[in-house]
N, CA and C atoms as an extended XYZ file, in Angstrom:
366
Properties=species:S:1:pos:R:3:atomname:S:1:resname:S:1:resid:I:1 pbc="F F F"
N         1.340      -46.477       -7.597 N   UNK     1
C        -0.075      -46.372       -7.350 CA  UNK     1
C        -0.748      -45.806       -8.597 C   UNK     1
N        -1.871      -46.389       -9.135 N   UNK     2
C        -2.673      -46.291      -10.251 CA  UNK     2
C        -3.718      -45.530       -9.999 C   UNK     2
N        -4.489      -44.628      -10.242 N   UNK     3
C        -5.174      -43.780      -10.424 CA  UNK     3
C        -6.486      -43.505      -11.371 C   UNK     3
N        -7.443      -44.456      -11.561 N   UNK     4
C        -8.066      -44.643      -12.909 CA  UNK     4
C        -9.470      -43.343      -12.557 C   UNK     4
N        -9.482      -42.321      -13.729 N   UNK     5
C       -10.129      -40.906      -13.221 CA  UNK     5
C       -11.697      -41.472      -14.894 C   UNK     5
N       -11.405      -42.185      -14.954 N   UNK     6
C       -12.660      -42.222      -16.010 CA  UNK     6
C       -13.962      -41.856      -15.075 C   UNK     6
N       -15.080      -41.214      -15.842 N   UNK     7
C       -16.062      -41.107      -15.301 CA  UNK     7
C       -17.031      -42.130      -15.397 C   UNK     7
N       -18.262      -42.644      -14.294 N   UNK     8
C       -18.515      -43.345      -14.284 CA  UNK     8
C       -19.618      -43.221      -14.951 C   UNK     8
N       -20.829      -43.925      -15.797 N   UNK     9
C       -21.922      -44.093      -16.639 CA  UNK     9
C       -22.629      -43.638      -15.828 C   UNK     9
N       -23.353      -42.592      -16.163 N   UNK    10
C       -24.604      -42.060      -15.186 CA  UNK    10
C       -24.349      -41.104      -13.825 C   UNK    10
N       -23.097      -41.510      -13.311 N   UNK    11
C       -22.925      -40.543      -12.246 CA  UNK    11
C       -23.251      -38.843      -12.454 C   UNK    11
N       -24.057      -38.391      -11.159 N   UNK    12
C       -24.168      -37.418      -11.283 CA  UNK    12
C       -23.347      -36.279      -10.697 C   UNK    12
N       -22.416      -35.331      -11.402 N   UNK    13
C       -21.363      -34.296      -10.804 CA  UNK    13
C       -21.990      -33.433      -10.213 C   UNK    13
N       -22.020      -33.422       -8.996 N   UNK    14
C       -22.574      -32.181       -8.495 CA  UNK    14
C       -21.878      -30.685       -9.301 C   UNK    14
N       -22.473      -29.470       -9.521 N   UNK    15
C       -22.072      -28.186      -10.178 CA  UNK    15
C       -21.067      -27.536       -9.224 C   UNK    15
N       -20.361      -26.568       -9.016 N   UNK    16
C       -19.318      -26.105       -8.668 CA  UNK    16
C       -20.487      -24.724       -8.025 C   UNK    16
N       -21.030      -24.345       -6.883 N   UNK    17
C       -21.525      -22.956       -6.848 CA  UNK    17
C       -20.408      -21.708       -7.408 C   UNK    17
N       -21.615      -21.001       -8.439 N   UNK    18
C       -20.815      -19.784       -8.701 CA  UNK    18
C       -20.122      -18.895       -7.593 C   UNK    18
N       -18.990      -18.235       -7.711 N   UNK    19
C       -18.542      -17.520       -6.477 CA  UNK    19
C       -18.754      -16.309       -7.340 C   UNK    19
N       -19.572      -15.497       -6.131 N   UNK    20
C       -20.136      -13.933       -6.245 CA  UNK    20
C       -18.860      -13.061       -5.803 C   UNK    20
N       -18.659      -12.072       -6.630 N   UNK    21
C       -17.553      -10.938       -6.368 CA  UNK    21
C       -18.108      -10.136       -5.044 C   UNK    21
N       -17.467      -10.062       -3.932 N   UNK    22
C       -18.285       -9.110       -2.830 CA  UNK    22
C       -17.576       -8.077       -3.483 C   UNK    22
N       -18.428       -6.471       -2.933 N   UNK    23
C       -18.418       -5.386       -2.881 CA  UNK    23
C       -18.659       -4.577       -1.912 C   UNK    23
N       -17.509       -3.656       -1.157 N   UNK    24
C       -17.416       -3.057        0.117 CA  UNK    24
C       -17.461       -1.761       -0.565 C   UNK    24
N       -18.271       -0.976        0.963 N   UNK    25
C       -18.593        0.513        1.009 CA  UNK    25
C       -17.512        0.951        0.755 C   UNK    25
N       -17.691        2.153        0.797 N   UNK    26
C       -16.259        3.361        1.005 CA  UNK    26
C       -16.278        3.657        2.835 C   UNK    26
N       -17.363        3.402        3.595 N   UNK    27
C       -17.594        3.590        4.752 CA  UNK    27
C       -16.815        2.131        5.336 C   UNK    27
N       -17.277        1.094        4.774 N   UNK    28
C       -16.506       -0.329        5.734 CA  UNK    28
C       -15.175       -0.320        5.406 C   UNK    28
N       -14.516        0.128        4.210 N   UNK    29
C       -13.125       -0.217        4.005 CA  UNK    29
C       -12.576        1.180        4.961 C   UNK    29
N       -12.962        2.413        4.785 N   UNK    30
C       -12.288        3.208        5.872 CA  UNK    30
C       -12.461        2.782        7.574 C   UNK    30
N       -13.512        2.466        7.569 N   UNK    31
C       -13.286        1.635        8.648 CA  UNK    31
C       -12.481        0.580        9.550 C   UNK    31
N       -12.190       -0.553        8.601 N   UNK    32
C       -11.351       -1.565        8.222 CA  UNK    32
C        -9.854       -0.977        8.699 C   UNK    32
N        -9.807        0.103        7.529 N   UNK    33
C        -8.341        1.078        7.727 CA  UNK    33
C        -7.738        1.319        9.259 C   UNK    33
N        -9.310        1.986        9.289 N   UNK    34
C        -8.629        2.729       10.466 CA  UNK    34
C        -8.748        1.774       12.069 C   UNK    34
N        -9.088        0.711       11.736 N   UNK    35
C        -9.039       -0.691       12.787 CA  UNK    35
C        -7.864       -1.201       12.749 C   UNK    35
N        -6.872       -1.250       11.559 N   UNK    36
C        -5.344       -1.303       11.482 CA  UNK    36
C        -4.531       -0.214       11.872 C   UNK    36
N        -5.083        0.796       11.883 N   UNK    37
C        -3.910        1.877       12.216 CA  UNK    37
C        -4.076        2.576       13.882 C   UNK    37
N        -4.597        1.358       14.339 N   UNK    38
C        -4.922        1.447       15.799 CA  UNK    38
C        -4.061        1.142       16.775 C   UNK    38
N        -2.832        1.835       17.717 N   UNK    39
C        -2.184        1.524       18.384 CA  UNK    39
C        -2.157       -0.084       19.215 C   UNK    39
N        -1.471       -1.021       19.103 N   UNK    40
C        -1.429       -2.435       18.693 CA  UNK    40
C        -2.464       -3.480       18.033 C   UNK    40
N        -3.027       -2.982       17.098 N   UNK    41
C        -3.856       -3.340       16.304 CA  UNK    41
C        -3.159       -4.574       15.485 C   UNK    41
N        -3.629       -6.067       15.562 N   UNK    42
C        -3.129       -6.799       14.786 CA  UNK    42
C        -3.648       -7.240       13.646 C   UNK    42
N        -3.267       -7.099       12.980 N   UNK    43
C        -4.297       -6.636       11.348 CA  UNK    43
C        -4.624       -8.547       10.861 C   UNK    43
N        -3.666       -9.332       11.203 N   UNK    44
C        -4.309      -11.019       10.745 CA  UNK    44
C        -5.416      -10.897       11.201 C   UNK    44
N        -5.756      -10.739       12.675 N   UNK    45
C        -6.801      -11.094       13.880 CA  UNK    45
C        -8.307       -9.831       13.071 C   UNK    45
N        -7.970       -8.891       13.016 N   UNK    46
C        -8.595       -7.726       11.803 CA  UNK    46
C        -9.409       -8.718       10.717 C   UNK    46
N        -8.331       -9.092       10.152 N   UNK    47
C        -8.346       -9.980        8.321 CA  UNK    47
C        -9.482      -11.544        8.926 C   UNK    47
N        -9.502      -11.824        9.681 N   UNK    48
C       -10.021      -12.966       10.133 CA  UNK    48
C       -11.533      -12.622       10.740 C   UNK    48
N       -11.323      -11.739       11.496 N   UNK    49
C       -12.831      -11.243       12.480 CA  UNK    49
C       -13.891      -10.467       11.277 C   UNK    49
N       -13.064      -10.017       10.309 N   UNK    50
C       -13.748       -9.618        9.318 CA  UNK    50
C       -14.277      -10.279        7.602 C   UNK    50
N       -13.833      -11.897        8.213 N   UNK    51
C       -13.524      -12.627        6.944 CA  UNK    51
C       -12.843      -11.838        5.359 C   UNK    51
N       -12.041      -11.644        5.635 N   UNK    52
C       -11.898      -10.404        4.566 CA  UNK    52
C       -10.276      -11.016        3.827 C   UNK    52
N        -9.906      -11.274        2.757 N   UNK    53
C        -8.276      -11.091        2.434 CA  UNK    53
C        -7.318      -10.698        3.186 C   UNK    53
N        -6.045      -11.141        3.324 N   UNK    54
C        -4.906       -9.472        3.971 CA  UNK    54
C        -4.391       -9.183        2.819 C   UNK    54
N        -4.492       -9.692        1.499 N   UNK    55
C        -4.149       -8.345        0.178 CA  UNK    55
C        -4.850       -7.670        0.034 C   UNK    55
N        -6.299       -7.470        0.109 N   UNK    56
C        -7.322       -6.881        0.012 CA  UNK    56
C        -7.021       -5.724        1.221 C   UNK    56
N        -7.303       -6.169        2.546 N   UNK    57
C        -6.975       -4.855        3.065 CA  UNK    57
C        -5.213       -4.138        3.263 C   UNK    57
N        -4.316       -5.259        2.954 N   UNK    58
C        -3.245       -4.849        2.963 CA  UNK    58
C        -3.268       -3.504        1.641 C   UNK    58
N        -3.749       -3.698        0.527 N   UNK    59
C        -4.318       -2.654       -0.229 CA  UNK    59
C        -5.241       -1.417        0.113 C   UNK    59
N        -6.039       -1.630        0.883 N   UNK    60
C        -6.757       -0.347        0.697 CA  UNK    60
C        -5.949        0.247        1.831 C   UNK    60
N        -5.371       -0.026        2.928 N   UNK    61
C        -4.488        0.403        3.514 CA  UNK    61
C        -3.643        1.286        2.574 C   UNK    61
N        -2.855        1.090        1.841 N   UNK    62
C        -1.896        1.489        0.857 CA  UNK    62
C        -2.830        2.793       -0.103 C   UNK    62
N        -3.838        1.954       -0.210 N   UNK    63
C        -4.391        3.330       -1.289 CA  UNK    63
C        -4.975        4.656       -0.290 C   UNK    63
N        -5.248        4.178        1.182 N   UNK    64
C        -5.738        5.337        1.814 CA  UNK    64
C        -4.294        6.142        2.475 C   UNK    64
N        -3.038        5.415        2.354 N   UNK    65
C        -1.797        6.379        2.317 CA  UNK    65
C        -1.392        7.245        1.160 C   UNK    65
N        -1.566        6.106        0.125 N   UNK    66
C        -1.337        7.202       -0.966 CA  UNK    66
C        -2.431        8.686       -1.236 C   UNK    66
N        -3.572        8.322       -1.174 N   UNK    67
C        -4.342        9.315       -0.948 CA  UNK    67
C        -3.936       10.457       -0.096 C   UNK    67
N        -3.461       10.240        0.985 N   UNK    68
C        -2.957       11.036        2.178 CA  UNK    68
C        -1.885       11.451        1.968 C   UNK    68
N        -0.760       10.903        1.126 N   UNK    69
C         0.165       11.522        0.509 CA  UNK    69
C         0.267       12.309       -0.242 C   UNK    69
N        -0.633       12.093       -1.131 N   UNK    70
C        -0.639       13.392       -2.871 CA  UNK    70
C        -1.241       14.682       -2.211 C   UNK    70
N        -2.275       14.962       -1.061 N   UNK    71
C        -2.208       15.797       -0.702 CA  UNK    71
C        -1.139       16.710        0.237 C   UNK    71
N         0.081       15.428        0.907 N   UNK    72
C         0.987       16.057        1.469 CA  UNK    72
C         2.039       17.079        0.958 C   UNK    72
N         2.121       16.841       -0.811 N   UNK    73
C         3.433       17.640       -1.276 CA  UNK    73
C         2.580       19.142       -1.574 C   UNK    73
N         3.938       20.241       -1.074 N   UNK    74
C         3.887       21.428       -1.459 CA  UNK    74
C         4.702       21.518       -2.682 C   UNK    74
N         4.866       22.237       -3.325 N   UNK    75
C         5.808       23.265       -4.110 CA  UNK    75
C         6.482       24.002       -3.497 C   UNK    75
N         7.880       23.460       -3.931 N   UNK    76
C         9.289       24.495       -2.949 CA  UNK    76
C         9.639       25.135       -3.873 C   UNK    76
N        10.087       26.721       -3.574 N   UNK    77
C        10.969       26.977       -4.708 CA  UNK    77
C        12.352       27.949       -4.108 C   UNK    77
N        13.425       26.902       -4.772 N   UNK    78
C        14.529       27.480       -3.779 CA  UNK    78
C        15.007       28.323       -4.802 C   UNK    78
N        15.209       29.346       -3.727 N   UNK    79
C        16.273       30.255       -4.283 CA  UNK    79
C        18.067       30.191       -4.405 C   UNK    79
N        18.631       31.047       -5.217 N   UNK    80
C        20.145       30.824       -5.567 CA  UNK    80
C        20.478       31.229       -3.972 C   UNK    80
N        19.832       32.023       -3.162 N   UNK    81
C        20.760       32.129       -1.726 CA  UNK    81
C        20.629       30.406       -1.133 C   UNK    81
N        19.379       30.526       -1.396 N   UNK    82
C        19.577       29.098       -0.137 CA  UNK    82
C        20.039       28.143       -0.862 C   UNK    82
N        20.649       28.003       -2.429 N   UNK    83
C        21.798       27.083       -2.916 CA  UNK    83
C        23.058       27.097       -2.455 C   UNK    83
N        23.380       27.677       -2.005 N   UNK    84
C        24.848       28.228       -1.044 CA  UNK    84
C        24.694       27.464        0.214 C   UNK    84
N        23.581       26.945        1.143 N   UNK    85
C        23.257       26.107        1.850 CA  UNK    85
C        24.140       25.335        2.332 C   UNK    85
N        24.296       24.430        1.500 N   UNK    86
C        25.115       22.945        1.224 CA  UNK    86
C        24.483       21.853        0.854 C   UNK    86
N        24.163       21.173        2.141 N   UNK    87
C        23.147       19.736        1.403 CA  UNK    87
C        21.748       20.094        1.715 C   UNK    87
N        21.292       19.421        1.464 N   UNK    88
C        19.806       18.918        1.449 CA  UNK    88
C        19.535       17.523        2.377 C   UNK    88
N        19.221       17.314        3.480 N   UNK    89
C        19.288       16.538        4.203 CA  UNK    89
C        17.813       16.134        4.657 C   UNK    89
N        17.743       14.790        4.425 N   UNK    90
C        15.865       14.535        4.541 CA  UNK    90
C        16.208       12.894        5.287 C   UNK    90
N        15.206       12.896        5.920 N   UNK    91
C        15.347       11.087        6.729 CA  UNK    91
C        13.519       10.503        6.551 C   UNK    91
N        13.497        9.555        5.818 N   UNK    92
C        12.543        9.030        5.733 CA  UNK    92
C        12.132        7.511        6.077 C   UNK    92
N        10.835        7.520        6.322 N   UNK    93
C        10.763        5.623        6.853 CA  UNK    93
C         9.557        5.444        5.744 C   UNK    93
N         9.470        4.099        5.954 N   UNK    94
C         8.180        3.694        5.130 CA  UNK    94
C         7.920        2.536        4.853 C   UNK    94
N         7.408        2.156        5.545 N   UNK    95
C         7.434        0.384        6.422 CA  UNK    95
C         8.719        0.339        7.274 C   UNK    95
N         9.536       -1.003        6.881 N   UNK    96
C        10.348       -1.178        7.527 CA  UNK    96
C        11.423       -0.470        7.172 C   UNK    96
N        11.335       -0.098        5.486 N   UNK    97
C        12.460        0.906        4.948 CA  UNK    97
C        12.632        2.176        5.646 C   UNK    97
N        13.873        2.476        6.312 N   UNK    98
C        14.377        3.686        6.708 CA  UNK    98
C        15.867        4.260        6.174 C   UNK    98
N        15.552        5.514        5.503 N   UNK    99
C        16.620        5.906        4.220 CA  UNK    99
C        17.206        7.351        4.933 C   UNK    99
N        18.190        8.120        4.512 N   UNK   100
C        18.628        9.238        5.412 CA  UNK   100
C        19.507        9.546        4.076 C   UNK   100
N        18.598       10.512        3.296 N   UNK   101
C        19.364       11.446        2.269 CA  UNK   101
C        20.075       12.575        1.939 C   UNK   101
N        21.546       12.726        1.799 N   UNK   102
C        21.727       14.223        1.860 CA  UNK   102
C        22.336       14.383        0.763 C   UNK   102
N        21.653       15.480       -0.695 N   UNK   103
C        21.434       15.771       -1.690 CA  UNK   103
C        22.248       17.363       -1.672 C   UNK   103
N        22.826       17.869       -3.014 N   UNK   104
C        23.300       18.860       -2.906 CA  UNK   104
C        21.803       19.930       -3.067 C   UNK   104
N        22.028       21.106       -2.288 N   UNK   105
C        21.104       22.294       -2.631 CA  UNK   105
C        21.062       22.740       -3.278 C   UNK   105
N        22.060       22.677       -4.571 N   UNK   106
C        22.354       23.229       -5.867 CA  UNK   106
C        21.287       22.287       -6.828 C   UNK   106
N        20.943       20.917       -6.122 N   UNK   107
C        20.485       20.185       -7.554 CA  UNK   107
C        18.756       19.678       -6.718 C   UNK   107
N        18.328       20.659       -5.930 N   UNK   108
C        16.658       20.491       -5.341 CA  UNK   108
C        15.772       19.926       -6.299 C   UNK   108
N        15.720       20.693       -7.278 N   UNK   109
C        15.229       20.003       -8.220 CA  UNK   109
C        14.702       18.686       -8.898 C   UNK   109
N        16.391       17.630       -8.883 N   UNK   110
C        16.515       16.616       -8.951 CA  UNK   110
C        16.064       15.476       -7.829 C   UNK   110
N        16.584       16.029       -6.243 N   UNK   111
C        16.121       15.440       -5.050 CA  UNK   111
C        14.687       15.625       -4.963 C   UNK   111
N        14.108       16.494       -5.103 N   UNK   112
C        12.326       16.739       -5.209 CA  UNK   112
C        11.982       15.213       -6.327 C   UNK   112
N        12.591       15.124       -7.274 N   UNK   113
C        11.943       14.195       -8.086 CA  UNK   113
C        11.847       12.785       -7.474 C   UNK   113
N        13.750       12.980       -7.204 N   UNK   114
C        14.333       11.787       -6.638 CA  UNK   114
C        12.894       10.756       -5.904 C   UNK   114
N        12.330       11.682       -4.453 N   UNK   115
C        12.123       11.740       -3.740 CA  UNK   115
C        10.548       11.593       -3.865 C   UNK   115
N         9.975       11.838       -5.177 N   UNK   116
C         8.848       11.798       -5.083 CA  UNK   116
C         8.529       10.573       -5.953 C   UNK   116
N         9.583       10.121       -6.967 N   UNK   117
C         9.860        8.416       -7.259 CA  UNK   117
C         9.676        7.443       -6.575 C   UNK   117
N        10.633        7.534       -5.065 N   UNK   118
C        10.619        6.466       -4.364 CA  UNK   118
C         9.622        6.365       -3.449 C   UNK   118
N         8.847        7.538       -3.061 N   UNK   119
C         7.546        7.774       -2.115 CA  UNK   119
C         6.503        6.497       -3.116 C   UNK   119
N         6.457        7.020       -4.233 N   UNK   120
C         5.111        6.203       -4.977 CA  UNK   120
C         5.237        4.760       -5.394 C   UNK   120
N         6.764        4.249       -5.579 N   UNK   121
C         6.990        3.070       -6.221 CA  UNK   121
C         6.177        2.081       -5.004 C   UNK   121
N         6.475        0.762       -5.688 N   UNK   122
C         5.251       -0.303       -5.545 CA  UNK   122
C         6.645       -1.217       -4.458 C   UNK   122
């Protein structure tokens, strides 16, 4: 099958409308958020009723955890008694990932980092 794409003498191309960047509140995207984090909340049906992306809110989702996270860490500071301990034992989820770490108490330090690596990665 042949395909001949020449343009024709005089035809007129209709223009392509420019597509405008939308821009959401800080009030509609927390909103948005918190319409997903609604006990059986189905976030497509969300993404659709709101004409909106699901990377777009699959993102601000993510950035209003991380937000909620950086305020979660304290500063521990262990002492040489509670290195005598033994392990360091922590169980974490985060999506579907569920991890169950037990770190020596001698090396807190390292598990604090460990731990605050894999919280932020992408």
């Amino acid at each position: 099958m042949e395909t001949d794409t020449t343009p024709i003498p005089g035809a007129v191309v209709p223009k392509r409308p420019a597509i405008r960047k939308r821009r959401f509140t800080p009030q509609f995207k927390a909103r948005i958020v918190k319409l997903c984090g609604q006990p059986g909340a189905v976030v497509p049906q969300i993404v659709r009723d709101h004409d909106l992306g699901f990377n777009l809110v699959k993102r601000w989702v993510w950035e209003h955890l991380m937000r909620g996270l950086s305020k979660g860490f304290v500063p521990v500071e262990v002492t040489q008694s509670a290195a005598s301990i033994g392990d360091i034992r922590i169980e974490c989820t985060r999506g579907q990932q569920r991890i169950v770490v037990a770190w020596p108490a001698s090396s807190a330090k390292e598990c604090a980092q460990w731990l605050r690596d894999w919280m932020v990665r992408d």
